[in-house]
Structures are given as structure tokens and as C-alpha cells.
C-alpha positions in Angstrom: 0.0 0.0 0.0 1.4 3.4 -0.9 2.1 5.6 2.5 -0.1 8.8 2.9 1.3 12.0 2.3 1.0 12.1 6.6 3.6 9.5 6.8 6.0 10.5 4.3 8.7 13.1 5.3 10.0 15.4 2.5 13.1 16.9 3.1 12.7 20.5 0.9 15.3 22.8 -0.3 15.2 26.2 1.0 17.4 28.4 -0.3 15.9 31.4 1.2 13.8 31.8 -2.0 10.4 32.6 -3.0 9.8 29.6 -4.9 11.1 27.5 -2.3 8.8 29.1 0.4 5.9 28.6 -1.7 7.1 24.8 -2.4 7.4 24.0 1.4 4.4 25.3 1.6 2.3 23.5 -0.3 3.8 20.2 0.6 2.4 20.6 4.2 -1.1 22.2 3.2 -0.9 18.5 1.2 -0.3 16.9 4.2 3.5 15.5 3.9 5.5 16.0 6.9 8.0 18.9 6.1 11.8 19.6 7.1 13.9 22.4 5.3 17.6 22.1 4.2 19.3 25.4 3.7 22.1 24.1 1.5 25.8 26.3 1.3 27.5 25.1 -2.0 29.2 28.3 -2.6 32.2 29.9 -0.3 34.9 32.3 -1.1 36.3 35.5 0.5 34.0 37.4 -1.2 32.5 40.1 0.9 29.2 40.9 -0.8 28.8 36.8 -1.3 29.4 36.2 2.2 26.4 38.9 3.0 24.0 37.5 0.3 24.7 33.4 2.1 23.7 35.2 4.9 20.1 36.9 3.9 19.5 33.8 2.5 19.9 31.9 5.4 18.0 34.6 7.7 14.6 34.4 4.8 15.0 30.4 5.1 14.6 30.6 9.4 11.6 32.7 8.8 9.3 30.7 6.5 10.7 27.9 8.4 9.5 29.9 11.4 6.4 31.0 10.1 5.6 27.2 8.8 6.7 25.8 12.2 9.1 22.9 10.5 12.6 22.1 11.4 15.2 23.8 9.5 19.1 21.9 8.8 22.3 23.0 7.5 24.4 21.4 5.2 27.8 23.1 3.7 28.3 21.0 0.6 30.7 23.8 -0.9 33.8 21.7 -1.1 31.2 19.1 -3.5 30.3 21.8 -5.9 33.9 22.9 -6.1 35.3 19.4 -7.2 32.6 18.4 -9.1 31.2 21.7 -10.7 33.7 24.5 -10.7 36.8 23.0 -11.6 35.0 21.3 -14.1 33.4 24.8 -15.3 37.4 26.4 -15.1 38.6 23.3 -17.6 35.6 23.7 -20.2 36.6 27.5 -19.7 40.1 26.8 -20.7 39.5 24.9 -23.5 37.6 27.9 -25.1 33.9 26.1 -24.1 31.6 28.2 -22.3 29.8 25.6 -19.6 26.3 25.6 -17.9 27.3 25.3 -13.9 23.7 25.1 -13.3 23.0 22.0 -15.3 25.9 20.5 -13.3 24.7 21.7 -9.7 21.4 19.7 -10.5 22.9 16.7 -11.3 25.8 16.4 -8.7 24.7 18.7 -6.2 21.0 19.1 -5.7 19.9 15.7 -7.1 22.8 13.9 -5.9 24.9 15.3 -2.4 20.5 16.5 -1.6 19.1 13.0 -2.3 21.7 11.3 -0.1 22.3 13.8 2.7 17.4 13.5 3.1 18.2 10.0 3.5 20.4 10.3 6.2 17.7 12.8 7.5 14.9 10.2 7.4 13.3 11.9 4.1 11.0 9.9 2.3 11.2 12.1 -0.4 12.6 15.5 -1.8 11.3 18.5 -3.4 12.6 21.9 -4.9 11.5 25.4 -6.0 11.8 24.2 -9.9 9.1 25.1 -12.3 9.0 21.5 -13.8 6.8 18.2 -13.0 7.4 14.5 -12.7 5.4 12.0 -14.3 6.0 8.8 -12.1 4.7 6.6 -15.4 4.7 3.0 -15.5 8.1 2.6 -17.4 9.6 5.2 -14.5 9.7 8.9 -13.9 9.1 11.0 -17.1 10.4 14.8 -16.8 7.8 17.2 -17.9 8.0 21.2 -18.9 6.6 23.3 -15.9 2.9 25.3 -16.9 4.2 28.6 -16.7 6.3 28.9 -20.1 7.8 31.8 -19.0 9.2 30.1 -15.9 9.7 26.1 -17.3 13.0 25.0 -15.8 13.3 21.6 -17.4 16.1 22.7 -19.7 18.4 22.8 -16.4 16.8 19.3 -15.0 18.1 16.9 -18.2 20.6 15.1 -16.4 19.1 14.7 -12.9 18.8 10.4 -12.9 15.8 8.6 -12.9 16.1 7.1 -9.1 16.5 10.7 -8.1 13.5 12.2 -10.3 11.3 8.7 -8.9 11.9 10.4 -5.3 11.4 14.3 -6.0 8.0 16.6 -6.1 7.8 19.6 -7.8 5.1 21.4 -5.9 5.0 24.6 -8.3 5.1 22.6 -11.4 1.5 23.5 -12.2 1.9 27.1 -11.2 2.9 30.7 -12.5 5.1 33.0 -10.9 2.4 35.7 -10.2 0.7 33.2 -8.4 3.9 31.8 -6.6 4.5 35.6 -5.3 0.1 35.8 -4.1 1.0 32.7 -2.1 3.9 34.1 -0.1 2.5 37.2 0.5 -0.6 35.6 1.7 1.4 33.2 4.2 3.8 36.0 6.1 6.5 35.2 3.8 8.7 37.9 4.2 10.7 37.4 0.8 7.2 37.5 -1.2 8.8 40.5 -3.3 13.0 38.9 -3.4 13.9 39.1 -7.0 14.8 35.9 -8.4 18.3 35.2 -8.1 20.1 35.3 -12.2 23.6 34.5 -13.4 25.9 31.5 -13.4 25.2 30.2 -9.7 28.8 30.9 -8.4 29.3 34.3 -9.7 25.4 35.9 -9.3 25.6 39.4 -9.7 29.6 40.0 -10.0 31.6 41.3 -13.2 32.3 38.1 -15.2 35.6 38.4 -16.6 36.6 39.9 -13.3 35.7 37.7 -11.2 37.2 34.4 -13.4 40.6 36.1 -13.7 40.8 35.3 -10.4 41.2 31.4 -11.4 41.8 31.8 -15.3 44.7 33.4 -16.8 44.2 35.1 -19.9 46.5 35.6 -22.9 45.8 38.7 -24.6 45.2 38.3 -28.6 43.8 39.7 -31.6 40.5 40.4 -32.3 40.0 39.4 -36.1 37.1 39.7 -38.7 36.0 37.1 -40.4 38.0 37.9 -43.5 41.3 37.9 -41.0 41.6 41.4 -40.6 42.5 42.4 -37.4 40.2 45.4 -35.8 41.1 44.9 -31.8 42.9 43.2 -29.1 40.8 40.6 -26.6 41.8 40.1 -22.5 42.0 36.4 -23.3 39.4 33.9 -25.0 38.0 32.2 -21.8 36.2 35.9 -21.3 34.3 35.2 -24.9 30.9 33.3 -25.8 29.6 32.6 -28.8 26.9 35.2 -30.0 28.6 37.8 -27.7 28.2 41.3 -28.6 29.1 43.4 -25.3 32.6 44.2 -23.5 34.7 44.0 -27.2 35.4 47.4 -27.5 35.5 47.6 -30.9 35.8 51.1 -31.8 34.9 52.5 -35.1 36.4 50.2 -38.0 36.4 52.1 -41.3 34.2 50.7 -43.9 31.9 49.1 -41.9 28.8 50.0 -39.6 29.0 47.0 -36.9 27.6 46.0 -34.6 30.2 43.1 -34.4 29.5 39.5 -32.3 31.7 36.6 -31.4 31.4 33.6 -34.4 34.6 31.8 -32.8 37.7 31.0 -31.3 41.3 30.3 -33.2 42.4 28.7 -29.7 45.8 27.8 -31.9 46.3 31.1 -32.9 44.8 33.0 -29.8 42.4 35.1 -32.5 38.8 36.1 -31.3 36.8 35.9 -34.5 34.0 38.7 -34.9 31.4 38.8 -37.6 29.3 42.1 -38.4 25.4 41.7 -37.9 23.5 39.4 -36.1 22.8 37.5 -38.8 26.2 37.3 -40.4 26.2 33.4 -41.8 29.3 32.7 -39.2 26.9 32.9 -36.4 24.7 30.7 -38.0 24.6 26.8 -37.6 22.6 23.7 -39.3 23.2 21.0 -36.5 25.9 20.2 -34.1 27.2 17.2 -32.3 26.6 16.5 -28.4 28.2 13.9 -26.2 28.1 13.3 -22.5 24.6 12.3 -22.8 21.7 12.0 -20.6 18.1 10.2 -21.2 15.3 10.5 -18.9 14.0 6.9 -19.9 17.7 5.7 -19.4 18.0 4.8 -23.0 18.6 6.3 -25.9 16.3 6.1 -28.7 17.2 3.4 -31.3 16.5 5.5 -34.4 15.7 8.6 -36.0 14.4 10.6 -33.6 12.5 13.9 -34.7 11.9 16.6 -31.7 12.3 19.7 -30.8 15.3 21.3 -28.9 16.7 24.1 -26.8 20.4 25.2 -27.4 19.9 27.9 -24.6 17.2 28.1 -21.9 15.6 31.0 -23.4 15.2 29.7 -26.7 12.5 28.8 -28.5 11.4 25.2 -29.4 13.1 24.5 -32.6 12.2 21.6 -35.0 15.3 18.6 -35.8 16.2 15.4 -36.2 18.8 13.4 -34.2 20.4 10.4 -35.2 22.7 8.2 -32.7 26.1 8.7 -33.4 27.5 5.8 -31.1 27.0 5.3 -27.2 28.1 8.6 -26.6 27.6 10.8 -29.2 24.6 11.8 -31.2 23.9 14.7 -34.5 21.4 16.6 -34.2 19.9 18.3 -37.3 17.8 21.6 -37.5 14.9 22.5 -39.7 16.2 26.0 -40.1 19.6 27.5 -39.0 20.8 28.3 -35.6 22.2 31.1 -34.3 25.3 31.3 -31.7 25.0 27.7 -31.2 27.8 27.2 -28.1 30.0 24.3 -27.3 29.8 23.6 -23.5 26.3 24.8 -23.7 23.6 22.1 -23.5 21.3 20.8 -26.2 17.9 20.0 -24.8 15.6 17.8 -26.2 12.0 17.5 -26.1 8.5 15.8 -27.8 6.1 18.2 -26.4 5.5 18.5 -22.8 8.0 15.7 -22.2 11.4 16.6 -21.4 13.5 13.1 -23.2 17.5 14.0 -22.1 20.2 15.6 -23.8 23.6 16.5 -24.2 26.6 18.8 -24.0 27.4 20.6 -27.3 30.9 19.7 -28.9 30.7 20.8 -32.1 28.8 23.2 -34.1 28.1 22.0 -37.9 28.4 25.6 -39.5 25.9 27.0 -41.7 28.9 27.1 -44.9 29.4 23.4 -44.6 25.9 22.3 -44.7 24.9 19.3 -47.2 22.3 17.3 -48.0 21.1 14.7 -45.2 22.4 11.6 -45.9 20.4 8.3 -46.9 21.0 7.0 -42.8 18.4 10.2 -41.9 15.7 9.3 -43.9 
């Protein structure tokens, strides 16, 4: 017989958070018995991060309060450091721009979380995400959150399926606005917080200022994509893809700008601009994604047509993918891509089901596109 919400214990991640607070929330209005886990992953000897750990901490104790549930500490900072950061500073290096958050889902919140609610007598876990879980006869099937706006399933590909089997989503079915109504209504002091943006480690800190701490950058030219030279770069672990701020490219005679990133010459140490945001080097007809991830823990044994996300805020765009080999796969677009990043990750979906992905390798650019061969069709 399957326990009542009454005698399951869920073991919620607070962050000090409105989403969070609105997730806890729920869960006991359903019934569960609720604990919070204010979880530290990030530590430096930043000041102003130092202060924002601590507000956080201070709005977790007060829904905690105001819901009358236990509240625990866990510092998993040395965790995300091995497994996250360092891995973030070598994608860096190579001249890869990484998703940290991706990575904190899978090793820390879905991983170092699951384990350390065990050890707490959880029954379960649940977060603050804007996605839902399908528990499904075949196993857990990841589905897009309501509010499209909000959706967070893009950052949830590579949580495993015995993680996703034990996890509620409480605001899967929600929209913000109505997230914000409930922790007003409740005494939630951080009703009103603004939702925290960025990569996870660096929140609202100068980027290239604040990896120069770790990252040593070699000065270079900034070229057009003719190979004319038209500026000087801090070093190409600063640079994305699609990029159009912080090149300080003055005035280049005979052309208008604006100029964006279209690629890295990491032999050569060139930056590699293109004029307009449209410019065919910006543009891509496919790529090819390893490091995998299926939700159904298998990957599909043909031709798979979906839709995918190269970035979080993109749009659903139509392709195929075809299985390369046990770690690889090709994914084809129905029309080109722009700014398509390695070290980002492709996303891939059949409507409101979120099937897996993959990290981003290798961009197929838009001047060597051919004909799909016989093995797609």
C-alpha cells in the first residue's frame, strides 16, 4: 500500500527563496511531513557573497518559522567545487563556455541533496523548480513546468531517474504571479525577493573579473572574419559565442558594426567577430553532443524527430537526431541556428516531455551544410 502524504517526510530545499517558500508550503497544506535544508555550495572571500549566504539563510529561518518545521544545515561547498567548478574552469580553458547550473542539478541538488534527506529520514525531496514529474509506469518522465515563462526543465536533463522517482515539484503547475500571491498571503517575508540570475557561483559579480581570479588570460587579436585584425581581446575564456558586449571595438572604417563573437582560433589565440546578427558565421545547421543524458535511461534506437533548446531562453526548434555511437549523437535543425555554443547544453523535447540531452561539442556551420544523408531518412 502506498504511505499517505502524513507519513511520508520530505526533506525540501530552501534556499531562502520565493519559490522555495511557496514549495514547502504547499507540501504541508498537502499533508507531507515537512523539514527544510538550507544548503551552502558556494564559499569564497567574497565580501558581498558572504552577506548574500547570509540573507539567505536569515529568509530560510523565517518561513521555516512562520511554517513551524525544522530547518538543517548542510555546507556541501567543497562538493560543488570538485565536481562543478573545476569542471566549469577546464571547459573555460579549452575555449567552451559551460552551464554550472546544469551541473549543480545533477551532482549537487539531485545527488549530495538526495543522499544527505536520506540520512535525515526523508522519504522524499522536493525543490522550488518550475517542472513536474510523471511517475509513469516505465519510471519517472520529466515534464515542462505550466508557466512557459518560468519552465526549468532545460536545467533538469541530467538529474537520474532514481532521483526524479523520489522528487516533487510542488509549483510545477503554477505561474510566478501566483507563486508571489502565495507568499504574501502566508507571512512570507521574501514574497517581493527578485529571483536570483547569473551562473550560480558568480550571481551578480563582473564576469571576466571575477574568473581572472582562477583563469589566466592571454591577450590576442580580435580578427574579422576575413582575418583582418580590428582589436585586441583580454584572453578567449572571457568570450561566448553570440557575444556582442565588452569587445570594445571602436569605429572600423568601412563598416557599420555591430560586431559578435562567431569563434575561437584557440591555436592562434584570435577572437573571431562577424558584423550583424545575422552574419552566416553565427549561424549553424546542427551540431554534435556527447556526454549524454536520457530521462528513460536509454537512448532512442533511431531517428528521432523533436524539438530542442540550445539555450534556456530559446524557443522550441524543430530537428532530427540520429545516434552517433554510445556517446555521441547529430542533431539536425529544420532551419539555422544562431550562436549555437560548445559547452552549452542541447535539450531535447517531444512536447511536454522533457527526453534528455547533451553537452554541445561541435557546431556544424551553416557554410558546410549538405544534404542529409540516406542513414536520416
Amino acid at each position: 500500500m502506498k504511505p499517505s502524504p502524513g507519513q511520508q517526510r520530505v526533506i525540501v530545499g530552501l534556499s531562502g527563496g520565493v519559490d522555495s517558500a511557496v514549495a514547502a508550503l504547499r507540501l504541508q497544506q498537502a499533508g507531507y511531513q515537512v523539514h527544510g535544508l538550507f544548503m551552502k555550495n558556494w564559499e569564497d572571500d567574497d565580501t558581498a557573497t558572504h552577506c548574500t549566504a547570509e540573507e539567505d539563510l536569515a529568509d530560510a529561518r523565517q518561513v521555516a518559522a512562520e511554517l513551524g518545521i525544522p530547518l538543517h544545515q548542510v555546507n556541501f561547498a567543497a562538493d560543488y567545487r570538485r565536481d562543478v567548478f573545476d569542471h566549469c574552469l577546464q571547459e573555460f580553458r579549452a575555449g567552451r563556455t559551460p552551464n554550472p547550473d546544469v551541473l549543480c542539478n545533477r551532482e549537487i541538488k539531485f545527488r549530495r541533496f538526495v543522499e544527505h534527506a536520506r540520512r535525515l529520514g526523508g522519504d522524499l525531496v522536493a525543490t522550488g523548480h518550475y517542472a513536474r514529474v510523471d511517475p509513469g509506469p516505465r519510471g519517472p518522465r520529466l515534464l515542462r513546468g505550466r508557466d512557459p515563462g518560468k519552465d526549468q526543465s532545460y536545467f533538469l536533463y541530467m538529474v537520474p531517474p532514481r532521483a526524479l522517482a523520489r522528487t516533487l515539484f510542488p509549483l510545477g503547475e503554477l505561474h510566478k504571479a501566483e507563486v508571489r500571491r502565495m507568499a504574501e498571503k502566508a507571512g512570507f517575508d521574501n514574497f517581493e525577493k527578485k529571483d536570483s540570475t547569473g551562473i550560480c557561483f558568480i550571481g551578480e559579480r563582473n564576469f571576466r573579473s571575477f574568473l581572472a581570479r582562477y583563469l589566466r588570460g592571454e591577450p590576442g587579436l580580435i580578427v574579422t572574419t576575413d582575418g583582418v585584425a580590428i582589436g585586441e581581446h583580454a584572453g578567449l575564456p572571457f568570450y561566448t559565442l553570440g557575444q556582442r558586449q565588452g569587445l570594445a571595438i571602436g569605429g572600423v572604417p568601412g563598416h557599420r558594426g555591430p560586431w559578435f563573437v562567431a569563434d575561437k582560433d584557440l591555436q592562434r589565440n584570435r577572437l573571431i567577430v562577424a558584423e550583424g546578427a545575422d552574419h552566416p558565421a553565427l549561424l549553424s545547421t546542427g551540431l554534435i553532443a556527447d556526454d549524454l543524458h536520457w530521462i528513460s535511461g536509454t537512448p532512442p534506437q533511431r531517428v528521432l524527430e523533436a524539438t530542442a533548446k540550445t539555450r534556456y531562453r530559446q524557443a522550441d526548434q524543430t530537428c532530427r537526431v540520429r545516434i552517433l555511437d554510445t556517446g555521441h549523437c547529430e542533431v539536425l535543425f529544420d532551419s539555422p541556428q544562431r550562436a549555437v555554443t560548445p559547452g552549452q547544453s542541447v535539450v531535447l523535447y517531444h512536447g511536454e516531455v522533457c527526453l534528455g540531452g547533451g553537452v554541445i561539442r561541435e557546431r556544424l556551420p551553416l557554410e558546410n551544410h549538405v544534404a542529409a544523408s540516406p542513414e536520416w531518412t
